[in-house]
C-alpha positions as CSV (number, residue, x, y, z in Angstrom):
1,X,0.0,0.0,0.0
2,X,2.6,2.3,0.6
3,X,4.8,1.9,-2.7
4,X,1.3,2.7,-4.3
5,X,0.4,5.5,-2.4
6,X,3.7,7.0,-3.8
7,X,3.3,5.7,-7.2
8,X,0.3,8.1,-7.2
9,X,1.3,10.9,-5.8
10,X,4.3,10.7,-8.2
11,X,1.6,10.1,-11.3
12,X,-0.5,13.2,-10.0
13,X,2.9,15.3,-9.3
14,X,3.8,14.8,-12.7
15,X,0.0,15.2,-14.3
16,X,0.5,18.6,-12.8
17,X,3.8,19.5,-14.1
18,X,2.7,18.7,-17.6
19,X,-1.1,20.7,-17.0
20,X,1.0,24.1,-15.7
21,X,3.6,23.4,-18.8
22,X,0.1,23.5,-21.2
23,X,-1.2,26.0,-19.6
24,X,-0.6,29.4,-21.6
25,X,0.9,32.7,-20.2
26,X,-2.0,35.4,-20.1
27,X,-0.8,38.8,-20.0
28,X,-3.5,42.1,-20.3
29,X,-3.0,45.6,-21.2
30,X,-5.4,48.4,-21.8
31,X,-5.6,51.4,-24.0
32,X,-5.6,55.1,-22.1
33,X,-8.7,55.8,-22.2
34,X,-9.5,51.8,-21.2
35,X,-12.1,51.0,-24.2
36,X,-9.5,48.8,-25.8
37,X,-8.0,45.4,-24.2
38,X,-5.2,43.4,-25.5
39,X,-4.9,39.7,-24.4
40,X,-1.3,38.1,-24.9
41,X,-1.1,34.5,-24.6
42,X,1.8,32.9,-24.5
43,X,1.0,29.0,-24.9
44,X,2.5,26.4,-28.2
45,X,2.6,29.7,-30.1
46,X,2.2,33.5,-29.2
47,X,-1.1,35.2,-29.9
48,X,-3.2,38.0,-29.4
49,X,-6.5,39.2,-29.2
50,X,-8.1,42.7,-29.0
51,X,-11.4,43.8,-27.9
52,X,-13.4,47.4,-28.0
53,X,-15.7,48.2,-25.1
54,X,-15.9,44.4,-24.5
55,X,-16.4,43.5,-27.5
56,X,-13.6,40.9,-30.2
57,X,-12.9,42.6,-32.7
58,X,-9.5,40.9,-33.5
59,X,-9.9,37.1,-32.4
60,X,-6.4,34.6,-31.5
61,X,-4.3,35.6,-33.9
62,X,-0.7,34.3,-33.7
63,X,2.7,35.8,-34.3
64,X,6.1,34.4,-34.7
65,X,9.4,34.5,-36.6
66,X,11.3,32.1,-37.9
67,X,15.1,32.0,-38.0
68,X,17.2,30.2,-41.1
69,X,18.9,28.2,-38.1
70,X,15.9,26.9,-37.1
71,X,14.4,29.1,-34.2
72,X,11.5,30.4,-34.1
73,X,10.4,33.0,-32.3
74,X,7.1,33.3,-30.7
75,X,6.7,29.3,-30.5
76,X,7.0,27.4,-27.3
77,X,9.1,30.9,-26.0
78,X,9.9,31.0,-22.1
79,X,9.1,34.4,-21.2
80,X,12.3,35.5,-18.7
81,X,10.9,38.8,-18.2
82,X,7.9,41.0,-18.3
83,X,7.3,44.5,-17.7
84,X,4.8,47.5,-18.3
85,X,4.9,51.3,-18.6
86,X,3.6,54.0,-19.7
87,X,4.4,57.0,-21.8
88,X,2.7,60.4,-22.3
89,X,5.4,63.0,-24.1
90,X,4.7,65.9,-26.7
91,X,6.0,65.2,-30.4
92,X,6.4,68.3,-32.9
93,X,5.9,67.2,-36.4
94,X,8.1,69.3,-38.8
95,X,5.3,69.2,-41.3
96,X,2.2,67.8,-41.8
97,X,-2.0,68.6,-39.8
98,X,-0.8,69.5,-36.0
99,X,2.0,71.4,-34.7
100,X,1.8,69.0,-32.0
101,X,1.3,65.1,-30.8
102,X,0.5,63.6,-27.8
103,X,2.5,60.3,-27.8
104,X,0.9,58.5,-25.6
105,X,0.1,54.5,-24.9
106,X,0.9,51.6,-22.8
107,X,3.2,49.4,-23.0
108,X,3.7,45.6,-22.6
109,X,7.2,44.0,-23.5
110,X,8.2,40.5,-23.0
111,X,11.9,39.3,-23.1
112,X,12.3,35.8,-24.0
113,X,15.0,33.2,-23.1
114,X,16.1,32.5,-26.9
115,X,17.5,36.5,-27.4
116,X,14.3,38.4,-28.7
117,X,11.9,40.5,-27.1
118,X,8.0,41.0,-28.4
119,X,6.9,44.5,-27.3
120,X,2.7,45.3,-27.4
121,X,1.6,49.0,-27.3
122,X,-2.1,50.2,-26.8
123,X,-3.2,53.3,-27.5
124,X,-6.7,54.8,-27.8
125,X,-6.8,54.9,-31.0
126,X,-5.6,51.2,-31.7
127,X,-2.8,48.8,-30.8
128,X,0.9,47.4,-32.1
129,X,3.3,45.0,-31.5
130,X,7.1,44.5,-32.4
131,X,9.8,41.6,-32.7
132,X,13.0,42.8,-31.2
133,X,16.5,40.8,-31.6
134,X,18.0,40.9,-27.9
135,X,21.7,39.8,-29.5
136,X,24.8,41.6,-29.8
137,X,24.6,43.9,-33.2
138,X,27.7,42.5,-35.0
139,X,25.4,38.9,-34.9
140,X,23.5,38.5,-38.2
141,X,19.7,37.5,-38.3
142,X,18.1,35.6,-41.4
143,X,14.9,35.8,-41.0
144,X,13.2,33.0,-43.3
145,X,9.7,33.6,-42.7
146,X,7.3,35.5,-40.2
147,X,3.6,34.8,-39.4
148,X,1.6,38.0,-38.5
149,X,-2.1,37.0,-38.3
150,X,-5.3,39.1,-38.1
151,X,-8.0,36.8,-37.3
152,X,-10.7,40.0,-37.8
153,X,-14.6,39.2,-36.6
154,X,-18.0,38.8,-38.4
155,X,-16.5,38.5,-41.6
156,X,-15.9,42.3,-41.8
157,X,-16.1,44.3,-45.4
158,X,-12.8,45.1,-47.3
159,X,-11.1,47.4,-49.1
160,X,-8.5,45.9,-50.6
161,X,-5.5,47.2,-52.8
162,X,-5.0,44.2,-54.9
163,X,-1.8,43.1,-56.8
164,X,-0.2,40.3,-58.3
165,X,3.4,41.2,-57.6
166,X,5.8,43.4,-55.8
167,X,6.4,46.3,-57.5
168,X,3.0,47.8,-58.7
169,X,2.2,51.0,-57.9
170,X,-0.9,52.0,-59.3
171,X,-3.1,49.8,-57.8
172,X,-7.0,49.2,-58.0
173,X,-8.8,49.3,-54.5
174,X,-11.2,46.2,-55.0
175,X,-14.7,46.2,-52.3
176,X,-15.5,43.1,-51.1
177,X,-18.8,42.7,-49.0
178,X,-16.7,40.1,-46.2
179,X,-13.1,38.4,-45.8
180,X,-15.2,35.2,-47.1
181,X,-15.8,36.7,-50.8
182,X,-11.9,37.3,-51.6
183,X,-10.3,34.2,-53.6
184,X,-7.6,32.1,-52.0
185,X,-4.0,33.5,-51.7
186,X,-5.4,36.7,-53.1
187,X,-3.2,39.7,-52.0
188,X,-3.3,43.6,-52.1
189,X,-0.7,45.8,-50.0
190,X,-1.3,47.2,-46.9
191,X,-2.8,50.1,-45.5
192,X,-5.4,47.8,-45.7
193,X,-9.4,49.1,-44.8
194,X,-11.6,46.4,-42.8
195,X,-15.2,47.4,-41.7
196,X,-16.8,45.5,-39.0
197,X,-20.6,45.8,-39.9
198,X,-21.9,44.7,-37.1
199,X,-20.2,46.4,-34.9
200,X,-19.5,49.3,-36.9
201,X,-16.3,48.9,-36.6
202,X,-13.3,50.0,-38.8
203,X,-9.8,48.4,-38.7
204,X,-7.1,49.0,-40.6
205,X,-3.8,47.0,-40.9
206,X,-0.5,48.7,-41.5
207,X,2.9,48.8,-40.3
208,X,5.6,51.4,-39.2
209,X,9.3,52.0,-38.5
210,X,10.3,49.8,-41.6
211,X,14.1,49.1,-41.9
212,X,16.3,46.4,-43.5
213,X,13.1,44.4,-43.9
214,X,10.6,43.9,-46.7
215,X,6.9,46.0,-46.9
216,X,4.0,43.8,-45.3
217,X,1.3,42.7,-48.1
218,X,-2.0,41.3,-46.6
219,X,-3.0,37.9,-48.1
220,X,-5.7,35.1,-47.4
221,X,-4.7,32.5,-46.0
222,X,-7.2,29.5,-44.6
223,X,-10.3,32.2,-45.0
224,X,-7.9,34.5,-42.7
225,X,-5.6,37.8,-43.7
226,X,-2.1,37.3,-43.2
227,X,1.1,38.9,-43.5
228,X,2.9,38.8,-46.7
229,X,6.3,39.8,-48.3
230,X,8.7,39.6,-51.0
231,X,11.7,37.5,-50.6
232,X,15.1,38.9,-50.7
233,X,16.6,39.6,-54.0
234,X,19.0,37.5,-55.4
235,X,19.8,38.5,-58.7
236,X,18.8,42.3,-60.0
237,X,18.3,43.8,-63.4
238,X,17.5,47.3,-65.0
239,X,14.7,47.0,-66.6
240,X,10.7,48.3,-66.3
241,X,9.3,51.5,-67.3
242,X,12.1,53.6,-69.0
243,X,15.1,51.3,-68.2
244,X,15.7,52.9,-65.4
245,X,14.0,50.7,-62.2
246,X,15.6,47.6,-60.7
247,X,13.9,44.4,-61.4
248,X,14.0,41.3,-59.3
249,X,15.2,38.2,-61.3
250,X,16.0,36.0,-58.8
251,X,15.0,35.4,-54.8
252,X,16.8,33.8,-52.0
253,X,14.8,31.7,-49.9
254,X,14.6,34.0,-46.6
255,X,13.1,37.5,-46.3
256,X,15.8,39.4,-44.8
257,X,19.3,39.5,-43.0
258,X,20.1,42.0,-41.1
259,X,21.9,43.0,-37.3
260,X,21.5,40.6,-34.4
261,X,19.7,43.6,-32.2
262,X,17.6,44.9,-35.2
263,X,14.1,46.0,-34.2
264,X,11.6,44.8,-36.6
265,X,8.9,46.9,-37.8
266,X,5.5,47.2,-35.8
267,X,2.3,45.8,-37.0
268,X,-0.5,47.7,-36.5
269,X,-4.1,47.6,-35.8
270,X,-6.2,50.9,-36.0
271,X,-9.4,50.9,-34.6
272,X,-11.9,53.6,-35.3
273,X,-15.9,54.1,-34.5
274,X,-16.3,55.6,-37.6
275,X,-14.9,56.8,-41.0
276,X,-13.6,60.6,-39.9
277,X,-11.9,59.0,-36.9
278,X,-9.1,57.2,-39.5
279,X,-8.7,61.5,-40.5
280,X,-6.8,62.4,-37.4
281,X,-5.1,59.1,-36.7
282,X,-1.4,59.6,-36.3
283,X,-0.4,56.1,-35.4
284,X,1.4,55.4,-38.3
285,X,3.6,58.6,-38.0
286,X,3.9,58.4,-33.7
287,X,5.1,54.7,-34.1
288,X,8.2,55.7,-36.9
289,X,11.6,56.4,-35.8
290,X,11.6,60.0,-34.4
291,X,13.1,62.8,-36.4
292,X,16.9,62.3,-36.9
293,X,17.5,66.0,-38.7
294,X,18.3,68.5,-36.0
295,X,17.7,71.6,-38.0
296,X,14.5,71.5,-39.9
297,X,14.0,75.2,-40.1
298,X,14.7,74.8,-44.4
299,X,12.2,71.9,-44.8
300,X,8.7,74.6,-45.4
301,X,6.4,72.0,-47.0
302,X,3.9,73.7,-50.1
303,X,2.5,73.3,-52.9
304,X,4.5,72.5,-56.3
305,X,3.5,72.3,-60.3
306,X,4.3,68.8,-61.3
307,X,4.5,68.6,-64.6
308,X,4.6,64.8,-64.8
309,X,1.0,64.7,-63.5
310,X,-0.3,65.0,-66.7
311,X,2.4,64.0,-68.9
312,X,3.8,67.6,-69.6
313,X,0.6,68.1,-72.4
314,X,0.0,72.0,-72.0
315,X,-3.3,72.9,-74.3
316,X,-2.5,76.0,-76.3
317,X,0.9,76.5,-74.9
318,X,2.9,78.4,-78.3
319,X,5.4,75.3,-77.6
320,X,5.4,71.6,-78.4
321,X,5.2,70.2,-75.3
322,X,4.5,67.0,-73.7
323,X,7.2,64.0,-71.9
324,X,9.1,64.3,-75.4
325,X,9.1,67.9,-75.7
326,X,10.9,69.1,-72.3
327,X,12.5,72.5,-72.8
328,X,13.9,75.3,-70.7
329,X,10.7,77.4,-71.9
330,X,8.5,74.8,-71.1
331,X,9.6,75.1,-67.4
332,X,9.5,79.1,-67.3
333,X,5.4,78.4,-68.2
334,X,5.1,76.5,-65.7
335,X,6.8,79.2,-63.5
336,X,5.0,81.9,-64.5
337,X,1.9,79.9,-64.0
338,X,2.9,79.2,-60.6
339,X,3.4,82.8,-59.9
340,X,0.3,83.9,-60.9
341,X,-1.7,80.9,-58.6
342,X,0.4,81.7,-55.8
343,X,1.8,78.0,-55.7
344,X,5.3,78.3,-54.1
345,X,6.9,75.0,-55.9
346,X,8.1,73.9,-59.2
347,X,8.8,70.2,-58.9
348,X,10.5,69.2,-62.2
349,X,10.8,65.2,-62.5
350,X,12.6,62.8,-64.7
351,X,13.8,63.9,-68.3
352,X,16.0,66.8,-67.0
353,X,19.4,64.2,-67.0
354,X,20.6,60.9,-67.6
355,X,19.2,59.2,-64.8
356,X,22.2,57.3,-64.3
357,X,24.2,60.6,-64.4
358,X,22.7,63.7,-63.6
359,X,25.5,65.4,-64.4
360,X,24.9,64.4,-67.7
361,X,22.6,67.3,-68.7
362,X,19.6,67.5,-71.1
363,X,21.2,70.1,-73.9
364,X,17.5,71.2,-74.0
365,X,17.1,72.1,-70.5
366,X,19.1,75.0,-68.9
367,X,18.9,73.9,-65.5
368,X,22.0,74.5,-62.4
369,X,23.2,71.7,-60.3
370,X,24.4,73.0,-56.8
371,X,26.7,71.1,-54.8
């Protein structure tokens, strides 16, 4: 009786190691103003979930990164420290709507055991989240794929910029009445518009602070919208429109290498009640690297003439003009038209040089280059 009696405490002690080990990490954190909630759980694979006023409005969704040496990050991770804070400071634009920002959110990061941090911020106007690398800078990280999910609710409406490659640029924005009407591994790039009928809801997906890593496309994926990028380039040609733009010939099979410490760039989520809401928010620019030029007294944004905008086709003008036709009187036209509308810029675009040496001048352009 007694060698069984410790037999089963033994069997129970270890049924209990193994329940606590399946048991996920839960962490929560809050927007400002409270009406959003962020749920963190840290289980097999690292997810998240957000709600508005108690209410899902992005379900489980899970994150991770993975490694060409095999780690991944953000799947079976031991967290090794957690902390919160949070930040309120004042943020002067050098151009743009306001003279002045309130940066302000809270903040969740979570350091994990294999040498990467995941760092969640909530503000009141949506949420983010970041990898981090948490190894020396001179290590290099090839990151061979990442999974950034965004497991939206009730099938919400879309706006979606659709593509079928990476370099277009004039895009169509396609409707679509739910997630559920899009075709299979169907793609568009990111900001992307969701609309939450019936909670009249809007989301949009985007990202910020992008560095050393490829632009996030949105793609579905299992009847879900997914992160999506280019590979890195292998091979590179000059090629497309005019000659003059780099084509991809060849990819590697990873995404991107880059320093051991690199930050990666923050996913976004921004959640609005309604459509003018989405006017105002200044997630996108709050979340960016801060201003690295000291003195920004020059930069006085304005107005310009572009004569690229329409091709350089001036009805009437007592020139040939047009793309084939560039000339210095062309330009003084659009100068003295710009004078007379009070529009402070001239903003004269390709054609003016070679563009692989613009000291190589167009003869019919008398234009200065200052050093």
């Amino acid at each position: 009786m007694k060698k069984k009696n410790i037999f089963l405490l033994l069997v129970t002690w270890c049924l209990c190691v193994f329940a606590q080990a399946q048991t996920p990490s839960a962490y929560e954190l809050s927007s400002p103003n409270g009406q959003l909630a962020l749920t963190v759980e840290n289980g097999r694979v690292l997810q998240y979930s957000l709600s508005l006023e108690g209410k899902p409005v992005i379900h489980p969704s899970a994150i991770c990164m993975t490694m060409e040496n095999g780690n991944i990050w953000g799947k079976n991770g031991e967290v090794v420290g957690a902390s919160t804070r949070s930040t309120s400071e004042k943020v002067y634009p050098v151009a743009g709507n306001y003279r002045e920002l309130t940066d302000h959110y809270n903040e969740l990061s979570l350091k994990f055991k294999d040498g990467y941090s995941v760092i969640f911020r909530m503000y009141n106007e949506g949420m983010a989240y970041r990898f981090c690398g948490n190894l020396p800078e001179q290590d290099s990280l090839i990151v061979a794929d990442e999974e950034a999910s965004f497991n939206l609710g009730d099938d919400p409406a879309v706006i979606l910029p659709e593509t079928t490659d990476f370099t277009a640029w004039e895009l169509s924005n396609v409707l679509y009445e739910g997630i559920s009407k899009i075709e299979e591994h169907k793609y568009g790039i990111t900001p992307t518009l969701f609309t939450n009928k019936m909670q009249n809801v809007r989301v949009v997906v985007a990202e910020s602070d992008l560095n050393n890593y490829p632009g996030m496309y949105l793609r579905k994926e299992d009847g879900k919208m997914k992160g999506y990028w280019a590979a890195y380039p292998k091979k590179i040609e000059m090629g497309s429109w005019g000659n003059f733009i780099t084509v991809v010939k060849e990819r590697e099979n990873y995404l991107a290498r880059t320093a051991g410490n690199h930050a990666f760039p923050w996913r976004i989520a921004i959640v609005a009640k309604d459509d003018k809401e989405l006017l105002t928010n200044e997630m996108i620019y709050l979340l960016a690297k801060p201003q690295q030029i000291k003195d920004t007294d020059w930069i006085r944004p304005g107005k310009a003439t572009w004569e690229w905008w329409h091709c350089a086709i001036l009805e009437k003008a007592p020139f040939p003009s047009g793309h084939q036709n560039l000339s210095t009187q062309m330009y003084k036209y659009y100068i003295d038209f710009a004078s007379e509308n009070k529009i402070p810029y001239l903003l004269v675009d390709a054609g003016w040089s070679n563009v692989f040496n613009h000291a190589d001048l167009n003869k019919n352009i008398d234009i200065g280059i200052y050093n």
